[in-house]
VEXRORO-817203 format. One record per residue (C-alpha): residue number from 1; chain; residue in one letter; x negated, y negated, z negated. Coordinates in Angstrom, 1 decimal. Layout:
N
(NUM,'A','a',(X,Y,Z))
...
// end
This chain:
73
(1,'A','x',(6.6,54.3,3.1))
(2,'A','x',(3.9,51.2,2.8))
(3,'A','x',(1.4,52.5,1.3))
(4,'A','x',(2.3,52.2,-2.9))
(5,'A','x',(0.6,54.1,-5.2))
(6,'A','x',(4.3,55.6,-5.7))
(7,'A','x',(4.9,56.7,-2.2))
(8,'A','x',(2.3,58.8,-2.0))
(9,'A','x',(2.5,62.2,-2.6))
(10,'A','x',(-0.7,64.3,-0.6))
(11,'A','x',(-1.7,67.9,-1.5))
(12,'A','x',(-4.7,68.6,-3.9))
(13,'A','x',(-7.6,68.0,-1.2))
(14,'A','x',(-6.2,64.7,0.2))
(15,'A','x',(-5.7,62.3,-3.1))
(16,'A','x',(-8.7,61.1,-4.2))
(17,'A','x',(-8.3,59.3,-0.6))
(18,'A','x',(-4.5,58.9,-0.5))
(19,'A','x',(-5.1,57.0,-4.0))
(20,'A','x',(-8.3,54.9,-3.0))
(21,'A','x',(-6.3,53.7,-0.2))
(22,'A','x',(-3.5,52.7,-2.5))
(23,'A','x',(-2.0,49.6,-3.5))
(24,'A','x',(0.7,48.4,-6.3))
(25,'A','x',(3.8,46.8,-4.9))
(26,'A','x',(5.1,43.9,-7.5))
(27,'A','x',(7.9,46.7,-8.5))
(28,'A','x',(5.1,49.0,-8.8))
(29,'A','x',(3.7,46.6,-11.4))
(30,'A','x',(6.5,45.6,-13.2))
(31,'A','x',(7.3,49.6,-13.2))
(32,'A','x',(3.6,50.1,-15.0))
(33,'A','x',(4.2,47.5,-17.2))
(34,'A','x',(7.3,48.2,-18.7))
(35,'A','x',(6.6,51.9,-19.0))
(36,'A','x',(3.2,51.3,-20.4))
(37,'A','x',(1.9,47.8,-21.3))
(38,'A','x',(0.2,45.6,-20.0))
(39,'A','x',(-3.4,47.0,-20.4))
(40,'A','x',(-2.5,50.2,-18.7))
(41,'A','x',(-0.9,48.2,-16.0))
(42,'A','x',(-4.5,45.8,-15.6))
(43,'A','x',(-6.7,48.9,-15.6))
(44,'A','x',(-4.4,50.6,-12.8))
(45,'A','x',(-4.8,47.7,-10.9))
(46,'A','x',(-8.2,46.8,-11.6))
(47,'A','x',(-9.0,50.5,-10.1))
(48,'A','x',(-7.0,50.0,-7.1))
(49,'A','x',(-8.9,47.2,-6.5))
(50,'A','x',(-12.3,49.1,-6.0))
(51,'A','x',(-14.5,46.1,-7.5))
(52,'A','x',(-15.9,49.1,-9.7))
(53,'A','x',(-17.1,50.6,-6.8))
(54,'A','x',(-19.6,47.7,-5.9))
(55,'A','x',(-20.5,48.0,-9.7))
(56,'A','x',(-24.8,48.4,-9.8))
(57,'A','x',(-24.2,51.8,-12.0))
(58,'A','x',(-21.8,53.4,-9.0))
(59,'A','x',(-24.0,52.2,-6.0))
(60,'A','x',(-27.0,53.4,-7.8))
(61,'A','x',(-25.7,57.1,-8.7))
(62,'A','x',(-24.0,57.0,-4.9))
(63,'A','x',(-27.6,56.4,-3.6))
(64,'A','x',(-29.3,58.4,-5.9))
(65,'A','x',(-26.7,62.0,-6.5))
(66,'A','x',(-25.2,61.7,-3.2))
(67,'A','x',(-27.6,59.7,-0.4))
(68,'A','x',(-24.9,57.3,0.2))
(69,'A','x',(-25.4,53.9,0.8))
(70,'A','x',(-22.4,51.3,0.3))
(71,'A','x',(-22.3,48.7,3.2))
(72,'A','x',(-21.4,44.9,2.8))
(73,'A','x',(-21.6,43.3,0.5))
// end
């Protein structure tokens, strides 16, 4: 196991953080890809990346629902 999105398989209170901590192999990708295009594959990747998290909307409603503040930048 290293760690793909694939490999993991956690029970019902551990994957929201088994999946943020994910990553897509190039098999991985190719895998998304072929089975569902390649805006599927972009968007899976694009949320694995986390750059959504940084977003002004997210750190706002973190800071504002939930009293968390994001560190770094």
């Amino acid at each position: 196991m290293v760690g793909n999105v694939f490999d993991l398989q956690p029970g019902i209170d551990a994957m929201r953080a088994a999946v943020l901590t994910g990553h897509l192999s190039r098999d991985d990708e190719r895998r998304l890809l072929d089975c569902f295009g390649p805006e599927y594959m972009r968007t899976a990747m694009s949320l694995l990346s986390l750059g959504w998290l940084r977003s002004a909307p997210v750190r706002d409603n973190l800071r504002k629902v939930y009293g968390v503040e994001l560190l770094g930048s």
